[in-house]
C-alpha positions as CSV (number, residue, x, y, z in Angstrom):
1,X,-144.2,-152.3,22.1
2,X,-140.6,-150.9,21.4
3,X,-139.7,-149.6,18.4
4,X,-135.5,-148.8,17.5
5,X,-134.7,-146.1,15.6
6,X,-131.5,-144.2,15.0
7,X,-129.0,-145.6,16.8
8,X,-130.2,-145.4,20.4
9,X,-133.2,-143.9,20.3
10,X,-136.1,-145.7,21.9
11,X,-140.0,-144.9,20.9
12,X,-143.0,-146.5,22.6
13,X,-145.7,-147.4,21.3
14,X,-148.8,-147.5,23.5
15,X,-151.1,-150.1,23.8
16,X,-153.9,-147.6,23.8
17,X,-156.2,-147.6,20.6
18,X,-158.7,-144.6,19.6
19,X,-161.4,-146.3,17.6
20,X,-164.5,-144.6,16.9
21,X,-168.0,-145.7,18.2
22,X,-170.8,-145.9,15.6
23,X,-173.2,-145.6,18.5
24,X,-172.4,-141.8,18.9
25,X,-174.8,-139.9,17.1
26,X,-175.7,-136.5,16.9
27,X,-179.4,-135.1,15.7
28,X,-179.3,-133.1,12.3
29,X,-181.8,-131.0,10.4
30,X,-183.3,-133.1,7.8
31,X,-184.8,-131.4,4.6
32,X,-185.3,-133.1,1.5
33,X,-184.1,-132.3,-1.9
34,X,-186.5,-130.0,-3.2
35,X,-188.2,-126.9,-1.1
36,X,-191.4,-127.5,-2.7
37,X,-191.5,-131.0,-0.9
38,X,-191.8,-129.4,3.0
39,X,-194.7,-128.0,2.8
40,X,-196.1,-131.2,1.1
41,X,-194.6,-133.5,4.2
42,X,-196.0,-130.7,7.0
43,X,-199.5,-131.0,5.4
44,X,-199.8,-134.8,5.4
45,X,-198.5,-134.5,9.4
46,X,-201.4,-132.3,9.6
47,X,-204.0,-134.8,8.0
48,X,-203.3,-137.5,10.8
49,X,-205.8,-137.8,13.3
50,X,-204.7,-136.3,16.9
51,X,-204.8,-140.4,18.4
52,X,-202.4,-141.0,15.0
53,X,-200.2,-138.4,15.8
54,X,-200.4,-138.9,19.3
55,X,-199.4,-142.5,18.8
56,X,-196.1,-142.0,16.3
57,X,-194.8,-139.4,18.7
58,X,-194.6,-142.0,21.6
59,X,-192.9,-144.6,19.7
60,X,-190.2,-141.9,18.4
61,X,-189.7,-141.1,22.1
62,X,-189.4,-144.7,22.8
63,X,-186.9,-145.3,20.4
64,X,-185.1,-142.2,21.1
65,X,-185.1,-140.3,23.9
66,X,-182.9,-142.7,25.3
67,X,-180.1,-141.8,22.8
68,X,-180.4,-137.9,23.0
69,X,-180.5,-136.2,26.2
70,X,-183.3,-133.4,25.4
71,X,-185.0,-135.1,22.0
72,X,-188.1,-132.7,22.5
73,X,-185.9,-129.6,22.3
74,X,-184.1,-131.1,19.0
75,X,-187.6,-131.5,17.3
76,X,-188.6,-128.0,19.0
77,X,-185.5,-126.4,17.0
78,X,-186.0,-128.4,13.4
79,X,-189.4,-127.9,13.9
80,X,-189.0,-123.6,14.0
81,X,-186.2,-124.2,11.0
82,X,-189.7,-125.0,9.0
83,X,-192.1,-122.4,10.9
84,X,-192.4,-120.5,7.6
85,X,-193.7,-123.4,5.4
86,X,-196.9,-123.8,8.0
87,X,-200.1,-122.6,6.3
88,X,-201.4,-119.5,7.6
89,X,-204.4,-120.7,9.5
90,X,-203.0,-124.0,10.8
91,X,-203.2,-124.7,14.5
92,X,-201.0,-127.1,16.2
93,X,-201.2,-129.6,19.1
94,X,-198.1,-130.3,20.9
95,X,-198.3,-133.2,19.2
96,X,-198.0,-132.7,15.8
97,X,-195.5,-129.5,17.1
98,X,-193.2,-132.1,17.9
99,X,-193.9,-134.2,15.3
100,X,-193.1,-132.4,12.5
101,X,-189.7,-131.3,14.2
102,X,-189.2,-135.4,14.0
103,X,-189.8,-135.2,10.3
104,X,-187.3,-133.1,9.5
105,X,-184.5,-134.4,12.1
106,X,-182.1,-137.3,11.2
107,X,-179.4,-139.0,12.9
108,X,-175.8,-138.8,11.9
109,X,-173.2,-141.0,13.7
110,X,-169.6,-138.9,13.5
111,X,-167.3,-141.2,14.2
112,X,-168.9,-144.0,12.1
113,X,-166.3,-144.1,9.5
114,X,-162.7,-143.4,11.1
115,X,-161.3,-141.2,14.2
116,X,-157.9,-140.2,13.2
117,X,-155.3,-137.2,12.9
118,X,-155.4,-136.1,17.2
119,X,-154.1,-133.4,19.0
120,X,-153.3,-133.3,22.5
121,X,-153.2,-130.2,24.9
122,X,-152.4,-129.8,28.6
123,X,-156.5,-128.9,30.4
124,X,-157.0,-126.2,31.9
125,X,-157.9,-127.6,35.1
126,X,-155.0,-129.3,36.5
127,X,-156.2,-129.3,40.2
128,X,-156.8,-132.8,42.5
129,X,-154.1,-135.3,40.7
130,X,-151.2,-137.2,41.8
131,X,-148.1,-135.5,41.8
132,X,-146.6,-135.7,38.4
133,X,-149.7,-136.3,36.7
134,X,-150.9,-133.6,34.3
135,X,-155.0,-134.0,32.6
136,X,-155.0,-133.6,29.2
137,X,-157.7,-132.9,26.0
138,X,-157.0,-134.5,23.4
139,X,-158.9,-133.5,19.6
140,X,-159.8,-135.9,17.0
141,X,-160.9,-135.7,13.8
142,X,-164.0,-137.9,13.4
143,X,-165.9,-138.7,10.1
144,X,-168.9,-140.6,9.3
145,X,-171.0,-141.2,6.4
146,X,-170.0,-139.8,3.0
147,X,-166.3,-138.8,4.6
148,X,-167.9,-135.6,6.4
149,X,-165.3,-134.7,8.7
150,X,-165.8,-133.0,12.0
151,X,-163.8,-132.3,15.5
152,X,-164.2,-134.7,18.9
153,X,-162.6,-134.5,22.2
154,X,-161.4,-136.9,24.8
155,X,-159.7,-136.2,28.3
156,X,-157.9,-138.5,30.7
157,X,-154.6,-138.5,32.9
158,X,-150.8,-139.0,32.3
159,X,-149.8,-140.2,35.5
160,X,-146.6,-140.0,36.8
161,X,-145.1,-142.6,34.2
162,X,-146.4,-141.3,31.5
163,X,-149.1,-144.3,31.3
164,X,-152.7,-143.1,29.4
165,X,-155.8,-143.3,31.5
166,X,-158.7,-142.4,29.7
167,X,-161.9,-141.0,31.4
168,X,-165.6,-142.5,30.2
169,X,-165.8,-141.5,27.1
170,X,-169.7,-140.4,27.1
171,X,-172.9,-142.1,25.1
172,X,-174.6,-138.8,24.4
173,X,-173.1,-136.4,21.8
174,X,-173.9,-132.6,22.2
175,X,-174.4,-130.4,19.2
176,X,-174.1,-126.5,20.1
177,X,-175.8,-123.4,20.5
178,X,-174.5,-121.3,18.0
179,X,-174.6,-117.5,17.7
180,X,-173.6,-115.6,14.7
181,X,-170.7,-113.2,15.7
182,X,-172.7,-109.3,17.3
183,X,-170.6,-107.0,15.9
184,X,-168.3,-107.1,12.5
185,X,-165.2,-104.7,11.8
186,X,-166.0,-102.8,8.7
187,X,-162.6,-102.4,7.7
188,X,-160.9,-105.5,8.5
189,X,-164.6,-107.2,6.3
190,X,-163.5,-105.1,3.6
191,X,-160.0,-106.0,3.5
192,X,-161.2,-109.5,3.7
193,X,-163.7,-109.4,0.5
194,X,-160.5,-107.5,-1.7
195,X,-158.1,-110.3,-0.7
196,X,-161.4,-112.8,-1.9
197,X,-161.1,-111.2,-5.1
198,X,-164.8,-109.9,-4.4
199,X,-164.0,-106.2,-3.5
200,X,-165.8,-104.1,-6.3
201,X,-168.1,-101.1,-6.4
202,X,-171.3,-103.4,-5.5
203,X,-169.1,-104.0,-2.0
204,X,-168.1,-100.2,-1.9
205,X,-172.1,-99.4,-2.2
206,X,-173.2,-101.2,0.7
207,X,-170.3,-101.4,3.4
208,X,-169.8,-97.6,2.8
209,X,-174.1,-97.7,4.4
210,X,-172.8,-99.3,7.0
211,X,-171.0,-98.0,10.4
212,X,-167.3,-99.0,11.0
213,X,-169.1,-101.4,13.4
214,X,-171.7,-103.4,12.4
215,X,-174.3,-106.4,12.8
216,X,-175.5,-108.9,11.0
217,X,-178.9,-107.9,10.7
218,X,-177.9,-104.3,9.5
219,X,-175.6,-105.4,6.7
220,X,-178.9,-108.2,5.7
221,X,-181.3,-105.1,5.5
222,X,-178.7,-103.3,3.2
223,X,-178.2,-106.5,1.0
224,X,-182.0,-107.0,1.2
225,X,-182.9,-103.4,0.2
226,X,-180.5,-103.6,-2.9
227,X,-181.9,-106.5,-4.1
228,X,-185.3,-105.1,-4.0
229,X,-184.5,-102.3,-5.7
230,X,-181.1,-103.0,-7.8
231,X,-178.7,-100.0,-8.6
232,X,-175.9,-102.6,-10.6
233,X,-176.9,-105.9,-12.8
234,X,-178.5,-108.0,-10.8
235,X,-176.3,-111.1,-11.8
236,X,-173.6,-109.4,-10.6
237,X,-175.2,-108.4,-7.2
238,X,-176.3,-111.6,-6.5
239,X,-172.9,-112.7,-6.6
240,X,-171.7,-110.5,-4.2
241,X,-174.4,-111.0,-1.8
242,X,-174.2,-115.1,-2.0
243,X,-169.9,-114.0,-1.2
244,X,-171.1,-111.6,1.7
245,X,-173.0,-113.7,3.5
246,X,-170.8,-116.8,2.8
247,X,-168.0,-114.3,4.8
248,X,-170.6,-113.0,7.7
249,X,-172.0,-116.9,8.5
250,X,-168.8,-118.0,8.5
251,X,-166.9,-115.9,11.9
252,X,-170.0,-117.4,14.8
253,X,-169.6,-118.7,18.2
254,X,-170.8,-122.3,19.7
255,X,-171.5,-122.8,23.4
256,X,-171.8,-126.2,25.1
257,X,-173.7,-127.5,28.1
258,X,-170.4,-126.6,30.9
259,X,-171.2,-129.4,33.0
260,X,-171.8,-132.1,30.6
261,X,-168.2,-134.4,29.5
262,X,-165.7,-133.0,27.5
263,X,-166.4,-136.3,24.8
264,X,-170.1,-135.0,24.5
265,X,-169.0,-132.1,22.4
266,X,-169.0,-131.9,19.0
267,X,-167.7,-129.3,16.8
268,X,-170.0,-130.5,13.5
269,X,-169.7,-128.2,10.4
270,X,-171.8,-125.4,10.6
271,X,-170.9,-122.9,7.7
272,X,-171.0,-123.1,4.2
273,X,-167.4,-122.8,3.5
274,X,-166.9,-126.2,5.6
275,X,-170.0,-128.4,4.8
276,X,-168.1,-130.5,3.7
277,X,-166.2,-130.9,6.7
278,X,-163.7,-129.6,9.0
279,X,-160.2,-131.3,8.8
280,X,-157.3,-131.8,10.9
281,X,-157.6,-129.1,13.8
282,X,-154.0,-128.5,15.5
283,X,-154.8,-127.3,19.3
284,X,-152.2,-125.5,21.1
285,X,-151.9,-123.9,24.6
286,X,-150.6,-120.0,24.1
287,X,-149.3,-118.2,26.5
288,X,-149.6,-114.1,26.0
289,X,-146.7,-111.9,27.0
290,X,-149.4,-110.9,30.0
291,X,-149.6,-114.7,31.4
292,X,-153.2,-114.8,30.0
293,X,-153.9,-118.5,28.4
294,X,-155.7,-119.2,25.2
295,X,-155.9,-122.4,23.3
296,X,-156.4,-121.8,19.6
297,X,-156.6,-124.2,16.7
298,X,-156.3,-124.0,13.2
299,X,-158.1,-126.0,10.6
300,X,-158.7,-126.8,7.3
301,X,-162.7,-126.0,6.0
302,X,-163.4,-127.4,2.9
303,X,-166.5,-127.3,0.7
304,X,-166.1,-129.8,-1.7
305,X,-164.8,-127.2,-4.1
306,X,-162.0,-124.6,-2.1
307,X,-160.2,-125.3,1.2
308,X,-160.0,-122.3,4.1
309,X,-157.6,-121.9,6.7
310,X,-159.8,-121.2,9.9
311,X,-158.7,-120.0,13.7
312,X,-161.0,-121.8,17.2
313,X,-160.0,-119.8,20.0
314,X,-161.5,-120.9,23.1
315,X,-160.1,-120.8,26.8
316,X,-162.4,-123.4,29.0
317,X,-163.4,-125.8,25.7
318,X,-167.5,-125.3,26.4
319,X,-167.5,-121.9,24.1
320,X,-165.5,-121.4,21.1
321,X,-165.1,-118.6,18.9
322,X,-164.5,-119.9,15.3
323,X,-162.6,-116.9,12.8
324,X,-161.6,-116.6,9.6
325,X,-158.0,-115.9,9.2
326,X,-156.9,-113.0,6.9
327,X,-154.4,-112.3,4.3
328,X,-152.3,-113.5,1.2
329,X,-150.0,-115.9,3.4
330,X,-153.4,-117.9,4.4
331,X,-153.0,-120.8,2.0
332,X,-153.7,-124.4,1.7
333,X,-153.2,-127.0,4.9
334,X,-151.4,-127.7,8.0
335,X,-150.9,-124.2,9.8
336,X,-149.2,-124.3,13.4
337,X,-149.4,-121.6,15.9
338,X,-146.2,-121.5,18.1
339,X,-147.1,-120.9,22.1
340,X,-146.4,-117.6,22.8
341,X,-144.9,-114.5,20.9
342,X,-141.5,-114.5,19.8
343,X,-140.0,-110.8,19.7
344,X,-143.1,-109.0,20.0
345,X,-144.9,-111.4,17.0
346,X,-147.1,-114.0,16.5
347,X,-145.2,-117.2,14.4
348,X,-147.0,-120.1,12.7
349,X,-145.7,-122.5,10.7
350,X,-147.6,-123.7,7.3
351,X,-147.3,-125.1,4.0
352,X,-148.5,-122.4,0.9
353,X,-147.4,-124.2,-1.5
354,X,-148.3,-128.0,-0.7
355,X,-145.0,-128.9,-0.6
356,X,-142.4,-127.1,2.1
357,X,-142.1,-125.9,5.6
358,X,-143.0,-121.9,5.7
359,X,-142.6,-119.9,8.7
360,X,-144.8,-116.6,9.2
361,X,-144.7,-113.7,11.6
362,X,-147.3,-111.9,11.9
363,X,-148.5,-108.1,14.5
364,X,-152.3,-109.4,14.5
365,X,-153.5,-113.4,14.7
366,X,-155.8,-112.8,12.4
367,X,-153.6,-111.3,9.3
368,X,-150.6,-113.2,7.5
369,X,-149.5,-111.6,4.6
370,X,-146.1,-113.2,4.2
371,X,-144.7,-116.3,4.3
372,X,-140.7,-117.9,3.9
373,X,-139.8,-121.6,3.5
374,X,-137.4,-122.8,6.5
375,X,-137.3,-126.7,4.9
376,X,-137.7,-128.1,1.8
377,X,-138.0,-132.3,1.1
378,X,-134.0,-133.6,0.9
379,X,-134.7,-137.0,2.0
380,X,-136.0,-140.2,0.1
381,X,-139.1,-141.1,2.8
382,X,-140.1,-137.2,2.1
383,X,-139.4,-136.2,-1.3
384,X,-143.4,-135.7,-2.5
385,X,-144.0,-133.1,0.2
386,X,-143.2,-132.5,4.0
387,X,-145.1,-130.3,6.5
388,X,-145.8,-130.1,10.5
389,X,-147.5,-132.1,12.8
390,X,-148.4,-129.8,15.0
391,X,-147.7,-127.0,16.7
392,X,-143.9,-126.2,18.1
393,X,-142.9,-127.5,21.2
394,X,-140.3,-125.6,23.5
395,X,-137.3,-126.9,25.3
396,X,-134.0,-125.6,26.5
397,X,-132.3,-126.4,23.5
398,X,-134.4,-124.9,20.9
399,X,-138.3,-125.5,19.0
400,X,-139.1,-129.2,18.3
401,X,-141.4,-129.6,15.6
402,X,-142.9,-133.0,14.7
403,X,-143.0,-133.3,10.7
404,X,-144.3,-135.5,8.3
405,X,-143.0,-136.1,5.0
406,X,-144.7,-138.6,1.9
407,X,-142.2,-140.5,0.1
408,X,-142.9,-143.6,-2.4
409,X,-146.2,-145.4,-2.5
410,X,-147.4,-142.2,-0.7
411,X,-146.7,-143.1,2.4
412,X,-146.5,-141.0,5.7
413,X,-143.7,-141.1,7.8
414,X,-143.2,-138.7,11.2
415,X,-139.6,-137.1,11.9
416,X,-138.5,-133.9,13.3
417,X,-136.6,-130.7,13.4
418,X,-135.6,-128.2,15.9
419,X,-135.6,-124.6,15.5
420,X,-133.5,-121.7,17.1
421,X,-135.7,-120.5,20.1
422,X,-134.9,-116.8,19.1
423,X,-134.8,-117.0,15.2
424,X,-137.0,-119.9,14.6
425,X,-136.8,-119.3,10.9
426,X,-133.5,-121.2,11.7
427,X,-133.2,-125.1,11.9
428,X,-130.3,-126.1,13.9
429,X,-131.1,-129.7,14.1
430,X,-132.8,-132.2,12.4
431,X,-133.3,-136.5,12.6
432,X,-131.9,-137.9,9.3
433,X,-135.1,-140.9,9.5
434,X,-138.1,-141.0,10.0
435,X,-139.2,-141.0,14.2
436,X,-142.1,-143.2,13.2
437,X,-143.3,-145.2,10.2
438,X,-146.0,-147.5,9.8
439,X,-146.2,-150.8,11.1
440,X,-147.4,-153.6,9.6
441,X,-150.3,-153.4,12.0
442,X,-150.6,-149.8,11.1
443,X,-151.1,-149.9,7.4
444,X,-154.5,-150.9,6.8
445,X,-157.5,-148.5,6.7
446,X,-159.1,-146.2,4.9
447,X,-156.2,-144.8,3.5
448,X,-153.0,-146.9,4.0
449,X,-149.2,-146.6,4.4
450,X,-150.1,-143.1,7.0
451,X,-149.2,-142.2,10.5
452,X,-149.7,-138.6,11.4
453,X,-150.6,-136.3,14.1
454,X,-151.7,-133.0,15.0
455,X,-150.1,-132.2,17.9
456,X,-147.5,-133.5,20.2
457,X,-147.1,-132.7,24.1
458,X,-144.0,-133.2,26.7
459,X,-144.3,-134.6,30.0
460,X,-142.2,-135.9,32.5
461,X,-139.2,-135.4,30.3
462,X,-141.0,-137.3,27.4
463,X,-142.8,-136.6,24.4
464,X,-146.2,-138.2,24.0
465,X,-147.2,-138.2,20.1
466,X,-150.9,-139.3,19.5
467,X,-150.9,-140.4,16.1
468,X,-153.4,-141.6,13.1
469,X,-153.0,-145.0,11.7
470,X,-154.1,-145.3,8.0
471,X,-157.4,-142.7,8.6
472,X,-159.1,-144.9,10.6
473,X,-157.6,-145.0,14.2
474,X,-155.3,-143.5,16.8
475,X,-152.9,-144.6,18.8
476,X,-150.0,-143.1,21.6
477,X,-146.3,-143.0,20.6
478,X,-143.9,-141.6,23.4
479,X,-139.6,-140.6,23.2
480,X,-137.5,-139.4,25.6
481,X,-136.6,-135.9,24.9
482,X,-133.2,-135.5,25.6
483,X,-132.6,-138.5,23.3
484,X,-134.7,-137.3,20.6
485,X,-132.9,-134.2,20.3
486,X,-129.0,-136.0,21.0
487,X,-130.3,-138.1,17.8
488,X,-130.6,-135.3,15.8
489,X,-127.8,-133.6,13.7
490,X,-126.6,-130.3,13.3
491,X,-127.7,-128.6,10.8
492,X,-125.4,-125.6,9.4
């Protein structure tokens, strides 16, 4: 499909569709509403006869093993998230062992309910293809029942024509390992809790009984210790604590299975500042002024109540590292780490205030205390808000940056700007309409009137835009880039 835009400028649309599979489930822990109810369940589990038990536990593997690659380990790790709630003197088969890690595990299928908002990255193993072929990960936000959003891969091939071959994408789904971070900065957790609004003299009490490093456990024994024995009101102590261990659970490391499929992974809210889902992840291949890669990726956590700007760093996509990011800049949605350093500095691009383009430089990743706006909304299809789709793509003639703007009956167009390569608070160049609106095919879904992306990617002279239609589905828009950027005007 060939869409015309501005004057001469071509964009293809590809006839390649995302859709999610309802199939793909992952295992969750189950626990009812109620603590007082687990024990209740565990002792009627205990009641049944061992031929009972015996007999349920087959027909679960039956019905499931074939959907899970390891079921026994899942119902091994739910069943030690309830060890505690065992009576004293109870002695367990492997039976009922298993069973009751059944009891308290459920199925959740992540994609059940849209796959949308992708970003796409070069892999980082680029060896056996065709010449001028380049492998590719692309990121997807997938959500399920009650809108819980979390983050999906897929892989596949641009071949030399820029045509979209997607590998198999897997039946199993893997949920991680996860490990709570060994060590925390003393320092940087304290700066942290101040720009919270939580530093106070409760704070000063314990982190000033701690080393400038420490671990988890030795800041739990401290919290532990005060609230056996309290030194301030204990209303206002338990506040802190719930805000400390809200900031230690919420910096932790996940590993995948290296040598199961890229689609298997799942990156499935874990913390409680995102339980109630991790949104719109942008993925971007940096480059440090040492040739050393990283791909980070910010995203959005959100708890029902407060959104949090977070950082994924990972460099082979089986173990990421998931951080908090710091300071008063770290605001609302849509922040976009450029590829490498620009004088000496780290730049990201984000929207504080909901509404414009900001720009940031920033000595450490992690800490962004200031921000400026490089573009505000001028025109009609974005005069509710505008914001990036990604992160910054370089070219000879300067930045390109993807941007989305809402105009009337909220709908999502995508356009673009280009940015001085050495002062990118600078646009030189802009398109004066929108590179993609929705079709009439593309309007329908969950939320209509919405094409957007994540993250862009060049190859072979062209860019190739994945892109949301109306939250449900993706699809593959690609431009030539020297006719993109000839389309655009000068901006003084």
């Amino acid at each position: 499909m060939i869409q015309k835009h501005l004057s001469h400028l071509i964009v293809k649309r590809k006839r390649n569709k995302i859709l999610g599979d309802s199939s793909r489930v992952i295992t969750r822990l189950h626990l009812p509403d109620g603590e007082y109810r687990i024990p209740k369940i565990i002792q009627r589990i205990l009641d049944l006869s061992e031929t009972t038990a015996e007999d349920i536990l087959a027909q679960i593997l039956i019905d499931f093993s074939d959907r899970h690659k390891d079921i026994k380990h899942v119902f091994a790790r739910h069943l030690n998230e309830v060890i505690d709630y065992l009576p004293r003197e109870a002695v367990l088969s492997e039976n009922k062992r298993a069973l009751i890690g059944a009891y308290f595990t459920m199925e959740y299928s992540i994609e059940s309910a849209a796959l949308f908002n992708p970003s796409i990255v070069p892999h980082p193993d680029q060896t056996h293809l065709d010449q001028g072929s380049l492998r590719f990960i692309m990121s997807l936000r997938a959500t399920g029942e009650g809108h819980l959003s979390s983050i999906v891969f897929r892989s596949g091939v641009l071949d030399s024509d820029n045509r979209v071959l997607f590998n198999p994408t897997s039946d199993y789904v893997e949920t991680p390992e996860v490990h709570l971070d060994s060590a925390y900065d003393r320092h940087l957790f304290d700066l942290k809790l101040l720009e919270m609004g939580a530093g106070n003299e409760i704070t000063a009490y314990l982190l000033g009984q701690l080393p400038e490093i420490f671990t988890y456990n030795e800041l739990k024994n401290k919290i532990e210790s005060l609230r056996a024995t309290p030194v301030f009101p204990v209303t206002s102590q338990n506040k802190i604590f719930e805000v400390m261990y809200w900031l230690i659970n919420s910096n932790y490391e996940i590993s995948f299975h290296p040598n199961h499929r890229i689609s298997e992974r799942v990156i499935f809210p874990l913390s409680k500042n995102e339980c109630r889902g991790i949104e719109d992840a942008r993925f971007v291949k940096f480059i440090d002024t040492n040739g050393e890669v990283t791909y980070y990726a910010t995203y959005t956590a959100y708890n029902d109540f407060t959104i949090l700007p977070q950082l994924i760093t990972t460099k082979e996509f089986f173990k990421f590292n998931i951080i908090t990011l710091n300071g008063k800049a770290v605001q609302n949605k849509g922040m976009a780490l450029f590829p490498r350093k620009i004088d000496g500095q780290y730049v990201m691009l984000s929207r504080q205030d909901g509404e414009n383009n900001h720009i940031m430089f920033s000595d450490n990743i992690h800490f962004w205390q200031e921000s400026k706006i490089i573009q505000e909304p001028t025109r009609p299809w974005e005069f509710i808000q505008i914001g990036n789709c990604g992160s910054p793509l370089e070219t000879g003639k300067g930045w390109l940056v993807l941007t989305h703007g809402v105009g009337p009956m909220r709908q999502y167009c995508i356009s673009a700007i280009l940015l001085d390569l050495e002062n990118p608070s600078k646009i030189i160049a802009r398109l004066e309409e929108p590179l993609l609106s929705p079709h009439e095919e593309e309007r329908e879904g969950y939320v209509p009137n919405v094409v957007y992306s994540c993250g862009s990617m060049i190859h072979n002279n062209e860019l190739v835009i994945p892109y949301a239609m109306a939250d449900v589905m993706s699809g593959i828009a690609t431009v030539g880039i020297k006719e993109l950027i000839n389309a655009m005007q000068p901006v003084d």
